[in-house]
C-alpha positions in Angstrom: 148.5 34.0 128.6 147.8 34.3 125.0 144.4 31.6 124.4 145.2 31.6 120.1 141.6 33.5 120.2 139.9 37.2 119.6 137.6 38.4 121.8 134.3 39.2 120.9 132.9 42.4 120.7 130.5 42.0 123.4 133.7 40.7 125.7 135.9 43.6 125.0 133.1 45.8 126.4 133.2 43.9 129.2 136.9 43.8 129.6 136.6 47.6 129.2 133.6 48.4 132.2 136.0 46.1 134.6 139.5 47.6 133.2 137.9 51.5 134.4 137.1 50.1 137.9 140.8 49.3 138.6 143.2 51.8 140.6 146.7 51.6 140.0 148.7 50.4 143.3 150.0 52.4 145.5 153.4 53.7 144.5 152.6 53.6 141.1 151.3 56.4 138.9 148.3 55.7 136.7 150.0 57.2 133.6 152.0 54.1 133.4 148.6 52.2 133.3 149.0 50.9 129.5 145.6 52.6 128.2 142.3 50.3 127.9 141.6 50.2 123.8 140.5 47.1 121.6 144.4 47.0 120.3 145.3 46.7 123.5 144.0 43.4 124.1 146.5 40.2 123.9 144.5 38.4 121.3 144.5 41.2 118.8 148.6 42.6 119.6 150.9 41.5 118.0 153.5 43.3 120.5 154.8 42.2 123.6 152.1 41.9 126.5 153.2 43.9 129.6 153.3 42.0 132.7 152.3 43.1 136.5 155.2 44.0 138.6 156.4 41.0 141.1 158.0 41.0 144.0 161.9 41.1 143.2 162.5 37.8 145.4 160.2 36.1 143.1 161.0 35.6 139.6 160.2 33.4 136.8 163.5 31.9 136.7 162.1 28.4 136.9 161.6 28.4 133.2 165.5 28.3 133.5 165.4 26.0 135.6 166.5 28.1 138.6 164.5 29.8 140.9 165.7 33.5 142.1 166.7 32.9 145.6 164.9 34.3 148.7 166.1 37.1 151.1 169.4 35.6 152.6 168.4 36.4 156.3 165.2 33.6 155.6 166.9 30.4 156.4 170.1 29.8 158.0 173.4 27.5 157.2 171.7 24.1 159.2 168.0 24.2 157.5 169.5 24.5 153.9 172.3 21.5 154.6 168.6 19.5 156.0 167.0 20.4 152.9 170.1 19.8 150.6 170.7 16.1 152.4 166.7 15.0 152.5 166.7 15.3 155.9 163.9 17.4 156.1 160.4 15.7 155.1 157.5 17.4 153.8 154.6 18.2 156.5 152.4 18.2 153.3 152.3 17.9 149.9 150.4 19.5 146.4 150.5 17.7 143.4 149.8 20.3 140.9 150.0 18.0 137.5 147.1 17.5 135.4 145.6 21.4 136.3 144.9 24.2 134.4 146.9 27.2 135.0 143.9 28.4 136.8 142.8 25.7 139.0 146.7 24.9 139.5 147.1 28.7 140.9 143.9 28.5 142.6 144.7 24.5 144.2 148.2 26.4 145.2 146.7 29.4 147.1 143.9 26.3 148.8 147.0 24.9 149.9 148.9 27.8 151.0 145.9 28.8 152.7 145.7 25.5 154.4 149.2 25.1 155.5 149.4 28.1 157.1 146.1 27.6 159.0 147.6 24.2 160.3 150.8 25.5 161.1 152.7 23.4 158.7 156.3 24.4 158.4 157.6 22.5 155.0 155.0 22.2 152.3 156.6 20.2 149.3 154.7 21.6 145.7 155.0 18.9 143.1 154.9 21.0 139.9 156.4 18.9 137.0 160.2 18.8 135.6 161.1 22.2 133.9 160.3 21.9 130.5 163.3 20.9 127.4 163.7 23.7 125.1 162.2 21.7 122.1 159.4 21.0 124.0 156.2 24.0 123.4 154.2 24.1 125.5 155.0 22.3 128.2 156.1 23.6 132.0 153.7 26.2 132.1 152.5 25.8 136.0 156.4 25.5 136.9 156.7 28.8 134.6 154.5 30.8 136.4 154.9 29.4 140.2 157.2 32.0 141.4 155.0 34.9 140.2 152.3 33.4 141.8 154.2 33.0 145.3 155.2 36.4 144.6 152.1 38.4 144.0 150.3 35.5 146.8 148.3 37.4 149.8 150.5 34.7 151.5 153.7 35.5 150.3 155.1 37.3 153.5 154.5 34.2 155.5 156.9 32.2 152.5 160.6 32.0 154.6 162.3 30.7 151.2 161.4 28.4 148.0 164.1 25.9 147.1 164.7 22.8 145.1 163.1 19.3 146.5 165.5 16.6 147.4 165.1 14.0 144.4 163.5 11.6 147.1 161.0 14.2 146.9 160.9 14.7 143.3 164.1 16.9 142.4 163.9 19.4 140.1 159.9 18.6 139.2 159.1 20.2 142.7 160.0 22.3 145.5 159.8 23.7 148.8 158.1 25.9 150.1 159.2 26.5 154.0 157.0 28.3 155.7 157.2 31.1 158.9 156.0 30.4 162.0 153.2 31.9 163.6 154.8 34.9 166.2 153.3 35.0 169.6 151.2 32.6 170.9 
């Protein structure tokens, strides 16, 4: 997320101190860890800034205005005809226009958070229409959602993401159906 400003001096010190505290994940080696230097930082690159690996079944496709489908085994034959019909009605809903990328990511996790807590089995996440292409600037939360379900502590209790019924807002939102609780 590029801001259109420099950091200070005094913040790239900072960014520095908490950049050295960070282990790479497991799996990954830390020589592929882009190095922590002034030039480095978005605001001062004119190169491309490298982006934290997501979960394959996650991908920023909405900017296409697809979304990368889920695992096939997550929903079967009956639940996607339901969703495809708009027989299936939201247990809850988000509304995630007029946020911030960050209080739309954090609202989003709230609500996972929530959902999941209450059992809630279709959450419906209203996000806005995917932007035109001659329109800059716009879209950015439905840009980023799928990363952020991806990389989501909550993201193994996501079944599959797909397209809301246009009773429930069509392309400017979608669902989120949500796994069951195992055991009881």
């Amino acid at each position: 997320m590029r801001s259109g400003r420099h950091l200070s001096a005094e913040e790239r010190a900072l960014w520095a101190r908490v950049a050295a505290t960070v282990k790479p994940l497991e799996g990954r080696s830390a020589e592929a860890a882009a190095p922590v230097t002034p030039s480095s930082f978005p605001g001062e690159s004119r190169g491309p800034v490298a982006r934290p690996p997501v979960d394959p079944g996650f991908r920023r496709g909405a900017t296409q205005g697809k979304l990368s489908p889920p695992p096939a085994d997550t929903l079967d034959g009956g639940w996607d005809r339901r969703l495809r019909r708009g027989a299936v009605s939201p247990d809850r809903t988000i509304d995630l226009h007029g946020h911030t990328l960050t209080s739309a990511h954090s609202a989003l996790e709230h609500a996972l958070a929530r959902a999941i807590a209450d059992d809630v089995r279709v959450l419906l996440v209203v996000t806005g229409k995917p932007p035109k292409p001659e329109t800059k600037g716009r879209g950015l939360i439905r840009a980023n959602i799928g990363d952020w379900l991806g990389t989501s502590g909550y993201r193994d209790r996501i079944a599959a993401v797909r397209h809301a019924h246009p009773r429930h807002g069509g392309t400017g939102a979608l669902y989120l159906i949500l796994r069951r609780k195992r055991g009881g």
